[in-house]
N, C-alpha and C positions, 0 to 999 in steps of 0.2 A: 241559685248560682252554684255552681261548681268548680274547685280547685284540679292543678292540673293533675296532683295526685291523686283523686279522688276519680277522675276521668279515666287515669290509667285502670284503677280498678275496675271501672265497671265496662272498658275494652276485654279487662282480663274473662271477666264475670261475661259476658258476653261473650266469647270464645270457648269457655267451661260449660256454656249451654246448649252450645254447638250453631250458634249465629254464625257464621262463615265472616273470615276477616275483608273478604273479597264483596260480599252482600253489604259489607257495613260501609266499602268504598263507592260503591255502585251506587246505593243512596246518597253520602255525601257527597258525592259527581253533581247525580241529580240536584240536590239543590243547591248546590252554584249555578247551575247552566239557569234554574228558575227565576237564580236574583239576576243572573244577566240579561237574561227575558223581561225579567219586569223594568228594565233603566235603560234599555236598547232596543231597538226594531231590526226583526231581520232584515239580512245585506250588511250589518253595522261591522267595524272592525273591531274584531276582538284579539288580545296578546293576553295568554295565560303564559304567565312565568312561574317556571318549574323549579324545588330544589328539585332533589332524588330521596327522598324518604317519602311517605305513605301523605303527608300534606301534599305533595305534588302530584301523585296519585291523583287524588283525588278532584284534581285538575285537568288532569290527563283523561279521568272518566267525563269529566264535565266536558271538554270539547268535541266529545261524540255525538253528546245530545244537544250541539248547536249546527246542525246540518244547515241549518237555513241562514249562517253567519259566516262572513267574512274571518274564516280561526283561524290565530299561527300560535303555534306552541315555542317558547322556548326553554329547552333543556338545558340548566344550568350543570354543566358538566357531561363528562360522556355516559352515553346509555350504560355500558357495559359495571360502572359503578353506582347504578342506581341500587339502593339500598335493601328492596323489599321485592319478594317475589310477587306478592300483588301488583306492585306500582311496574315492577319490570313487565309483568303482563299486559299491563294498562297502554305500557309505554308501545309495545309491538302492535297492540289493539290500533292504534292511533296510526301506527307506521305503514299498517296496512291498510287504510284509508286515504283519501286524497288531500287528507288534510296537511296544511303546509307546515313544517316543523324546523325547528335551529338548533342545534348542538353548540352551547357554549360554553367553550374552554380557552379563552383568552378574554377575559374580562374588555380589553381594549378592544373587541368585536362586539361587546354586546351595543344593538340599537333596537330600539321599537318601532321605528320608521318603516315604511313600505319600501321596499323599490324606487316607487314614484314619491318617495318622501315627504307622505302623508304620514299623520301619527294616527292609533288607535284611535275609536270612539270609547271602549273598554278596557280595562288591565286588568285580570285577574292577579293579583301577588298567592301564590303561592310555594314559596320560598320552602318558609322554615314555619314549621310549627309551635305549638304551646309549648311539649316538653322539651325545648334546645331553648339554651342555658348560652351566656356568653356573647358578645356583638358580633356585629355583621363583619365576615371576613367577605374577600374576594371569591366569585367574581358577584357574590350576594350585594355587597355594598355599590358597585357600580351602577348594578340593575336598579337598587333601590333609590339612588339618587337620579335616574332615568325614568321612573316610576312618579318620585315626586316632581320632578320639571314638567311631566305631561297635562296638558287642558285633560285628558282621559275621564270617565267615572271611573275609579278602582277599588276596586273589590278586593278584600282578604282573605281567604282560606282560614279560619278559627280564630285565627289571629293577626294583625298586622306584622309582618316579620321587624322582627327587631325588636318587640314589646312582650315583656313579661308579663305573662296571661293574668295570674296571682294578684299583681301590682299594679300593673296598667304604665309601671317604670321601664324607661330601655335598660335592654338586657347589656349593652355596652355603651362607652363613651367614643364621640368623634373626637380623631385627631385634632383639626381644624372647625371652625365655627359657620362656616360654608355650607349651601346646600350640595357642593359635588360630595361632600361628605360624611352623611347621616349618619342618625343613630336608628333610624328605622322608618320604614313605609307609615309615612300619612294616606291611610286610608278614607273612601266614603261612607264603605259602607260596609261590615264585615257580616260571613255567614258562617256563625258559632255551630259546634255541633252537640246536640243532649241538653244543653242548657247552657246559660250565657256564664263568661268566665268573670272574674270579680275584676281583673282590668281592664275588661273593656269598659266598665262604668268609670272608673278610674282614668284613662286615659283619655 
């Protein structure tokens, strides 16, 4: 197992060796798009929800390598403040593709529904990663109580947003005791990176 700080080092250690931070998204892409291959058949729908840091990333790489799927992306917030010149790279990779994508910036717009008001077969959650500290603010928390209402399989990115990696405790408290109001993404099935984190055994 490995803690989240312990991670951060050997990203750093990793970058000092001259691994490219962009190689090390490319493969985390990849095995998302794997575990969604293994829980889905092509044609199946897939919604990867995006924050804007290097976890969304790596989501954003992952819906490349699902050419033969039903993929909509949505970007929780606008491009322009996406965090990390990787993930912004990631982001225009995707934009110049046929792949169908959502700009969310009014929580009260976000849906996973199609058009025809079908929901996903899959959700990728990648939100927020291990190192973010703190609960789900807007418009993360809307998504995430949209994420948990779906029949979907969903998937995590490292981690299920909302749960301290460390712990396997949420990282915040809900207002209210409601599911429109979570403390974090119930995930199916999460796809850890380097080694698995001590809360997911925990949680």
């Amino acid at each position: 197992m490995i803690t989240t700080d312990r991670m951060a080092a050997v990203d750093a250690n990793a970058a000092a060796l001259g691994v490219p931070r962009k190689q090390l998204m490319e493969s985390s892409g990849n095995a998302v798009a794997r575990e969604v291959r293994a829980v889905a058949d092509p044609g199946a729908a897939v919604a990867l929800v995006c924050g804007r840091g290097n976890n969304g990333g790596d989501a954003l790489v992952a819906a490349r390598f699902l050419k033969r799927y039903d993929v909509t992306v949505h970007l929780l917030g606008r491009p322009a403040t996406i965090r990390t010149d990787i993930a912004r790279e990631n982001w225009a990779a995707v934009e110049a593709t046929e792949i169908t994508t959502e700009t969310v910036t009014d929580s009260r717009d976000f849906s996973l529904a199609a058009p025809d008001g079908d929901g996903p077969d899959v959700v990728v959650d990648a939100m927020l990663g291990s190192g973010v500290s703190g609960g789900l603010r807007e418009p993360e928390r809307t998504a995430a109580a949209a994420i948990n209402a779906t029949d979907a399989t969903v998937i995590a990115v490292d981690v299920p947003s909302g749960i301290d990696a460390d712990t396997g405790e949420p990282t915040g408290e809900a207002a209210t005791d409601g599911p429109a109001d979570p403390v974090a993404v119930d995930a199916d099935r999460v796809v850890t990176f380097h080694d698995e984190k001590p809360g997911l055994d925990a949680a």
